[in-house]
VMD Tcl script that builds the backbone (N, CA, C; Angstrom):
set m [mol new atoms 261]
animate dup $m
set s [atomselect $m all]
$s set {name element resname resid chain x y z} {
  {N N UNK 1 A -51.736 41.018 55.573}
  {CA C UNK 1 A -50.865 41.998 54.986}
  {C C UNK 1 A -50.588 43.038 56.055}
  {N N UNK 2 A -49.271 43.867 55.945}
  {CA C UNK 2 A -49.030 44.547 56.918}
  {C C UNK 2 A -48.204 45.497 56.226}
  {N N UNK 3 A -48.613 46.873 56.776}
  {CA C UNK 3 A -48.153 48.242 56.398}
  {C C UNK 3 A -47.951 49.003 57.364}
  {N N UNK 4 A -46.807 49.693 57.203}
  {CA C UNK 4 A -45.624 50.198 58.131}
  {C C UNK 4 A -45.443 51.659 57.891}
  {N N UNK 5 A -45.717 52.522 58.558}
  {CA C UNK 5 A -44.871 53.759 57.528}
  {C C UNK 5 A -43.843 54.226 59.041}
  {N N UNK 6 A -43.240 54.802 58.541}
  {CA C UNK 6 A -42.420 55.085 59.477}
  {C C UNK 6 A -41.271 56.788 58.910}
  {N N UNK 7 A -41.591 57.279 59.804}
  {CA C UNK 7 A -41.393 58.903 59.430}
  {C C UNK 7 A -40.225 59.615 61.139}
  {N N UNK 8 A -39.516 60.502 60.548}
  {CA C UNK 8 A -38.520 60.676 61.563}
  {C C UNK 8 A -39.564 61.487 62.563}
  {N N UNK 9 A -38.848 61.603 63.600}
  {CA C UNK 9 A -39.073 62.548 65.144}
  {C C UNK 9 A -40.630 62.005 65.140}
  {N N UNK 10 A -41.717 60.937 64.880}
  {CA C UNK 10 A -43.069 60.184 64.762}
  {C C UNK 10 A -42.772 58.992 65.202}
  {N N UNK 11 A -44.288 58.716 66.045}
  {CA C UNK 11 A -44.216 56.993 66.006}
  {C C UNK 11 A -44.009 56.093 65.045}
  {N N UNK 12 A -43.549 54.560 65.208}
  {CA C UNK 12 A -44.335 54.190 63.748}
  {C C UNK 12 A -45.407 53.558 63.882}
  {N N UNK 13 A -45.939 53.752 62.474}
  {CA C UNK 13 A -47.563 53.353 62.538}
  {C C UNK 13 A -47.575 52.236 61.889}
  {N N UNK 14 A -47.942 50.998 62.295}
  {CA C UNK 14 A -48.225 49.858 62.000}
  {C C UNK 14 A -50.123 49.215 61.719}
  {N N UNK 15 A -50.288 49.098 60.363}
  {CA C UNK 15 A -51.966 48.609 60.156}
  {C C UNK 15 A -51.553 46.574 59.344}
  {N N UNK 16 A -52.219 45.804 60.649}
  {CA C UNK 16 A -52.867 44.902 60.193}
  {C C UNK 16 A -53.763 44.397 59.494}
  {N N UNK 17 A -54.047 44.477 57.711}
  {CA C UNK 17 A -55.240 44.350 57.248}
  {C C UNK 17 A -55.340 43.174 56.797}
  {N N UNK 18 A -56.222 42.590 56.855}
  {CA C UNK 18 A -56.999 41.249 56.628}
  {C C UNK 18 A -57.463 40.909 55.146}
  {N N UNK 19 A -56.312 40.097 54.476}
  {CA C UNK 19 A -56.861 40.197 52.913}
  {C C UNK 19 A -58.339 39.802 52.269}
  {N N UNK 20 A -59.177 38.947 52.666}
  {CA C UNK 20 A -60.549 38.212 52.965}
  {C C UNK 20 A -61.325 39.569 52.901}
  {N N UNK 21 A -61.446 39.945 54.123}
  {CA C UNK 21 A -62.283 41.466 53.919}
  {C C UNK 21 A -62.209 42.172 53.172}
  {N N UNK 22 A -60.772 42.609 52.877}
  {CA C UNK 22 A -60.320 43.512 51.675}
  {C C UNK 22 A -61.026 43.091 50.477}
  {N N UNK 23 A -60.729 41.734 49.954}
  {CA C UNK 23 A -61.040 41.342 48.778}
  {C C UNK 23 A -62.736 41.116 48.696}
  {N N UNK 24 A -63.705 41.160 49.705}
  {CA C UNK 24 A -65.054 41.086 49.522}
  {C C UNK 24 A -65.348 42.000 49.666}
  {N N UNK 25 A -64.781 43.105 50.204}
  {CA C UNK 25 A -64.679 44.658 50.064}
  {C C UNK 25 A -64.483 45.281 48.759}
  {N N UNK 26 A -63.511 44.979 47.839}
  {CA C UNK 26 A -63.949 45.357 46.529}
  {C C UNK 26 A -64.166 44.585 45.179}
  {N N UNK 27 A -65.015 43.308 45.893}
  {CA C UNK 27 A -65.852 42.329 44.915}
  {C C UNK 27 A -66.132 42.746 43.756}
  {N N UNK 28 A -67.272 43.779 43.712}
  {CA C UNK 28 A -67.654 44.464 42.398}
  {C C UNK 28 A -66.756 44.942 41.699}
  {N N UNK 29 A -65.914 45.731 41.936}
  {CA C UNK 29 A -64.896 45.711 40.733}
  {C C UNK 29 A -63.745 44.779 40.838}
  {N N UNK 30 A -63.678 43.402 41.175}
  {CA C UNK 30 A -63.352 42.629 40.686}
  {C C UNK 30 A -64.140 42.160 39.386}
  {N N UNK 31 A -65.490 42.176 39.349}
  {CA C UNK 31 A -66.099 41.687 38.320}
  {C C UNK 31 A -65.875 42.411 37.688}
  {N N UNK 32 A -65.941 44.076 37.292}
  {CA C UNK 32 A -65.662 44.466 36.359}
  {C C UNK 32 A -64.241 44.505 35.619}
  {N N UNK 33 A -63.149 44.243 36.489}
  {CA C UNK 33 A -62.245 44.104 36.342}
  {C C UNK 33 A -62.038 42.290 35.260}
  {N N UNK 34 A -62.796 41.488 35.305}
  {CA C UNK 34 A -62.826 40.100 34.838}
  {C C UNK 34 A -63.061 40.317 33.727}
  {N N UNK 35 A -64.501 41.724 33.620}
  {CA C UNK 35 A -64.882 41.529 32.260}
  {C C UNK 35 A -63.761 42.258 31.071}
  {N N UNK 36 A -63.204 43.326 31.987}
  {CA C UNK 36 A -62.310 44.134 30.971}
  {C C UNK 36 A -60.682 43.485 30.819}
  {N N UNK 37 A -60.223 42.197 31.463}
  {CA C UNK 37 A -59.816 41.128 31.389}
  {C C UNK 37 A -60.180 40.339 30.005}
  {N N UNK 38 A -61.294 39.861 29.956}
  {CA C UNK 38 A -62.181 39.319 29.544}
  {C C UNK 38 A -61.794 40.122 27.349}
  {N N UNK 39 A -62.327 41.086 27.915}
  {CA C UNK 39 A -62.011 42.136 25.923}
  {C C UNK 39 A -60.716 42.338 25.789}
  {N N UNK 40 A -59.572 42.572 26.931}
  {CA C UNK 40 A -58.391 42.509 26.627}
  {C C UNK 40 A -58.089 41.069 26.240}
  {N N UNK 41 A -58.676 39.576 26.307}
  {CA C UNK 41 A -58.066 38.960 26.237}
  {C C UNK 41 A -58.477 38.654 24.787}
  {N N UNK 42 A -59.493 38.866 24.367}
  {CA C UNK 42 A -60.189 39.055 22.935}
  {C C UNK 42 A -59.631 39.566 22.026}
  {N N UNK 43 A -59.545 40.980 22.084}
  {CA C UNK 43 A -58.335 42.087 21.562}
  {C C UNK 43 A -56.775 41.292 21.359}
  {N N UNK 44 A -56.312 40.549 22.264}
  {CA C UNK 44 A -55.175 40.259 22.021}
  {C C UNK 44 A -54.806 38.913 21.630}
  {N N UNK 45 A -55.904 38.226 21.406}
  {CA C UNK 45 A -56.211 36.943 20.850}
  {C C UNK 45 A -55.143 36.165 21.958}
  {N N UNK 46 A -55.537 36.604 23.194}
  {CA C UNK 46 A -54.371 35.307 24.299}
  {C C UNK 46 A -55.482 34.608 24.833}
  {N N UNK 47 A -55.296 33.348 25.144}
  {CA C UNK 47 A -55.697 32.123 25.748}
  {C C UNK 47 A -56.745 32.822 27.498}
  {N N UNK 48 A -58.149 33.122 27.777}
  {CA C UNK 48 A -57.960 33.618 28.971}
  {C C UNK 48 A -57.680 32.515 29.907}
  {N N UNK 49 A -57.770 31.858 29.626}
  {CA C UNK 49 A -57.212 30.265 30.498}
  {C C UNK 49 A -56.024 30.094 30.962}
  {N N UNK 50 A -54.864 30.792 29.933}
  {CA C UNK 50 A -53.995 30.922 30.107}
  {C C UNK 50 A -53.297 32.121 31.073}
  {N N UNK 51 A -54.005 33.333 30.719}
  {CA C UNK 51 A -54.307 34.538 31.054}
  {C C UNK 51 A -54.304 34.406 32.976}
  {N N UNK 52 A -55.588 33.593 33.119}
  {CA C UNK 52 A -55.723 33.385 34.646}
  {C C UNK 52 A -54.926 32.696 35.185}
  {N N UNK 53 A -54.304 31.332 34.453}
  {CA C UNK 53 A -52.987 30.563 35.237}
  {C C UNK 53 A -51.855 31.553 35.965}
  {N N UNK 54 A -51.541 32.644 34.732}
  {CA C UNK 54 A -50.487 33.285 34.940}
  {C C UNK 54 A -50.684 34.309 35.971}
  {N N UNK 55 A -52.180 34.750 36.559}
  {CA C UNK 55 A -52.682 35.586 37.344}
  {C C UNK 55 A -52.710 34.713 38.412}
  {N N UNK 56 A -53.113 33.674 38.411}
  {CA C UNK 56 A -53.271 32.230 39.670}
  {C C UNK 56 A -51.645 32.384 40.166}
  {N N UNK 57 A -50.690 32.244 39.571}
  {CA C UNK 57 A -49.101 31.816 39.791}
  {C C UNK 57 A -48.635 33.494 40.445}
  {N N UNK 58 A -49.088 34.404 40.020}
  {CA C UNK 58 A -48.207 35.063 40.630}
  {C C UNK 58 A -48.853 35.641 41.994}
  {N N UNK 59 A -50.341 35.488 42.334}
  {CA C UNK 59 A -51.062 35.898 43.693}
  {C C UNK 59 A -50.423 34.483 44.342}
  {N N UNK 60 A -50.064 33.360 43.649}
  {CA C UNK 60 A -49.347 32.755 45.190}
  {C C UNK 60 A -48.314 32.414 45.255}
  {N N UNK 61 A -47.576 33.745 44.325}
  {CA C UNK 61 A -46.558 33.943 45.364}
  {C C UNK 61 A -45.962 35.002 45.719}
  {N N UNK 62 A -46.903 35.690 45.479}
  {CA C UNK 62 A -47.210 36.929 47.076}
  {C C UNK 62 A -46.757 37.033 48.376}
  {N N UNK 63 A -46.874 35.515 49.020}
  {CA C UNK 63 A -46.618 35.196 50.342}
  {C C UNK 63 A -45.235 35.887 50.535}
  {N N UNK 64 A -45.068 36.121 51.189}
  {CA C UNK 64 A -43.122 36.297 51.757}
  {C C UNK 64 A -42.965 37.691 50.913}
  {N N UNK 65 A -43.554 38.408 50.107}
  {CA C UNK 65 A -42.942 40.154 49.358}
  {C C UNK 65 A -43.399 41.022 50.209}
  {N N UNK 66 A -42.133 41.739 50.529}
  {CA C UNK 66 A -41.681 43.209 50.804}
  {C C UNK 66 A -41.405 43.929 49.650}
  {N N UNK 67 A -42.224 45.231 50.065}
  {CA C UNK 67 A -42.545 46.752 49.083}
  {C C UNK 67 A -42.127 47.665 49.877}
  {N N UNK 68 A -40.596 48.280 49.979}
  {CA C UNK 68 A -40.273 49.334 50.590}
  {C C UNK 68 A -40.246 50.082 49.702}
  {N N UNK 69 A -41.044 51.434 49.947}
  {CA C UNK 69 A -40.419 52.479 49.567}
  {C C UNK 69 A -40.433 54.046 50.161}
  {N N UNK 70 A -39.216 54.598 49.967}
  {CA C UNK 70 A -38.498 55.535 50.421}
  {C C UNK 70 A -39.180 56.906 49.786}
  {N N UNK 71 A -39.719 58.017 50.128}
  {CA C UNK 71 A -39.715 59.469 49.832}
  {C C UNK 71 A -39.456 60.447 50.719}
  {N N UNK 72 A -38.225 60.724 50.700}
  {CA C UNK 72 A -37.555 62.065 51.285}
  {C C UNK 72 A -37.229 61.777 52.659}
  {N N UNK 73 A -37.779 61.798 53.878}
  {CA C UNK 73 A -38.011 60.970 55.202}
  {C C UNK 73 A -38.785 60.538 55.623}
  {N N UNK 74 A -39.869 60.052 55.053}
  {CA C UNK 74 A -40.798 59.080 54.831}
  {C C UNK 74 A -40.854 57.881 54.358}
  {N N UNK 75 A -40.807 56.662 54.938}
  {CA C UNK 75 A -40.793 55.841 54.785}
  {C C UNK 75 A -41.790 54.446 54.610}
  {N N UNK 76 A -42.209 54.064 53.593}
  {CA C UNK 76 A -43.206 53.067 53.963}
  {C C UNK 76 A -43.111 51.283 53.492}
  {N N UNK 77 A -43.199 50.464 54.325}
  {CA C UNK 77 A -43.070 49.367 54.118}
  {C C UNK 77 A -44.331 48.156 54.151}
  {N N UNK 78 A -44.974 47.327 52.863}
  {CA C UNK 78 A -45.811 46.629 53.372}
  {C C UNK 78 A -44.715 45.195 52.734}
  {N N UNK 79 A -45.401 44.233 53.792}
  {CA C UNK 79 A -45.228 42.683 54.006}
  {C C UNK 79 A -46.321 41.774 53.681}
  {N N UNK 80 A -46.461 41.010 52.640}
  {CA C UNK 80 A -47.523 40.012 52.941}
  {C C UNK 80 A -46.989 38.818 53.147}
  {N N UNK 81 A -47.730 38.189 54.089}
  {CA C UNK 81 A -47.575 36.726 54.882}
  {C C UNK 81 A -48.702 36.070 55.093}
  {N N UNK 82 A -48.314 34.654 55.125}
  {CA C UNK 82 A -49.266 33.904 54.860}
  {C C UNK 82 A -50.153 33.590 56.029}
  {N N UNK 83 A -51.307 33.149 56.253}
  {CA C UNK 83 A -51.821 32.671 57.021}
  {C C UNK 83 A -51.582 31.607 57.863}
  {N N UNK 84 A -51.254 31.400 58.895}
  {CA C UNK 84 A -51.174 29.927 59.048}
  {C C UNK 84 A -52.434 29.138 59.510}
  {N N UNK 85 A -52.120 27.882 58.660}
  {CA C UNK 85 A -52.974 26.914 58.806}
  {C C UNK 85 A -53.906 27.547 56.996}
  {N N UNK 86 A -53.975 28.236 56.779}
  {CA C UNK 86 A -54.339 28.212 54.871}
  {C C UNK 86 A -53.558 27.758 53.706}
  {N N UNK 87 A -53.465 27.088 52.670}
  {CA C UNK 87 A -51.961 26.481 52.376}
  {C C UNK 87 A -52.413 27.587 51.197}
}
mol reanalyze $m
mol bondsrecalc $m
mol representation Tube
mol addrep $m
């Protein structure tokens, strides 16, 4: 993933972050995040099977989205792209 900001009469600042780290970086509240997943899916009597397909389908396709956005002359842009050689 890659984040851009870019601001007038400034460099731009470009950060390479590594999704792998990121995501074992905030492991634990992923779990808590599963469980409160988990009572929402209870509460709303939906399928969580179903629930996760639809969470599975849209993290892959992530690959290739741009998030620009604009405040005042500030500018910030992230990109995620895929790995190569990970399918």
């Amino acid at each position: 993933m890659t984040v851009r900001l870019s601001r007038p009469g400034r460099p731009r600042l470009s950060l390479h972050i590594p999704v792998l780290p990121l995501l074992l970086l905030v492991s634990p509240l992923l779990l808590l995040l599963a469980l409160a997943l988990a009572a929402a899916c209870l509460a709303a009597r939906a399928a969580p099977m179903g629930v996760l397909h639809g969470i599975g389908q849209l993290l892959r396709a992530l690959p290739g989205s741009r998030v620009e956005v604009e405040q005042g002359r500030t500018a910030v842009l992230v990109s995620v792209s895929r790995v190569p050689g990970i399918p």
